[in-house]
C-alpha positions in Angstrom: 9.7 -8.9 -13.1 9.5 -5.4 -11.7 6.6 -4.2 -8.6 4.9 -1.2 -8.3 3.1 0.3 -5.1 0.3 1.6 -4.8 -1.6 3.3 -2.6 -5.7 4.2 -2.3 -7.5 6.6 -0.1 -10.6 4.7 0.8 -12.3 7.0 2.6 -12.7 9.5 -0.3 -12.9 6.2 -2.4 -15.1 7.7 -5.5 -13.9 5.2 -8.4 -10.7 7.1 -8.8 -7.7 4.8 -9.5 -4.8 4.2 -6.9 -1.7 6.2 -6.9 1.5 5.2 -8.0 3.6 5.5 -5.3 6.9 3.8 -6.5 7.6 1.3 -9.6 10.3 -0.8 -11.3 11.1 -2.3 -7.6 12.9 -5.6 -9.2 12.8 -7.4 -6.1 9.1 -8.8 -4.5 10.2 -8.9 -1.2 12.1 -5.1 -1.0 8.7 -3.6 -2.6 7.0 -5.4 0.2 9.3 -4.5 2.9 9.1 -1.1 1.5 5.1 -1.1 2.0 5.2 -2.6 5.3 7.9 0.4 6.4 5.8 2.6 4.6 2.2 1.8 6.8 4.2 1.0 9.9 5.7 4.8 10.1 1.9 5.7 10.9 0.3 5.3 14.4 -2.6 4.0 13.4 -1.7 1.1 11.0 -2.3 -2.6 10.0 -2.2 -5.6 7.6 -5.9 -7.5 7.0 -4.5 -10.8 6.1 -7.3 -12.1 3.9 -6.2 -9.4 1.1 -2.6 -9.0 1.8 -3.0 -5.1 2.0 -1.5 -3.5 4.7 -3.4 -0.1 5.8 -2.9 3.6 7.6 -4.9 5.8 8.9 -3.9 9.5 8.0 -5.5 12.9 8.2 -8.6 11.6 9.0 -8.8 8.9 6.3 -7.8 5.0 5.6 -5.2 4.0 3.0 -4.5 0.7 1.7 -1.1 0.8 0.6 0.2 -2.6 -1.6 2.8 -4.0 -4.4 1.4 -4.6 -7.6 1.6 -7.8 -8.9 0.9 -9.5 -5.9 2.1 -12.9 -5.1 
């Protein structure tokens, strides 16, 4: 199985899809290290355990950034 991440602005959130960020990651737990390094390399970051979905704050607005299927 390959992963995907995406990544959604959801401050401007106005029904437009997520963005691809990266895909055919073949290994669960590199696309999610990748996400976590990804968030993490912003000051103003997170992880809200009850979705899985870690988060950023950049420019002014929130991100959820997350691999695709999740587990």
């Amino acid at each position: 199985m390959s992963y995907s991440i995406f990544v959604r602005d959801l401050t401007h959130d106005d029904g437009r899809a997520p963005q691809l960020l990266a895909y055919d990651i073949h290994d669960r737990s590199m696309a999610a290290s990748l996400v976590s390094v990804i968030a993490t390399s912003y000051r103003d970051h997170g992880f809200n355990p009850a979705t899985r979905v870690h988060w950023f704050r950049a420019e002014g607005s929130v991100h959820e950034i997350y691999t695709w299927p999740q587990a």
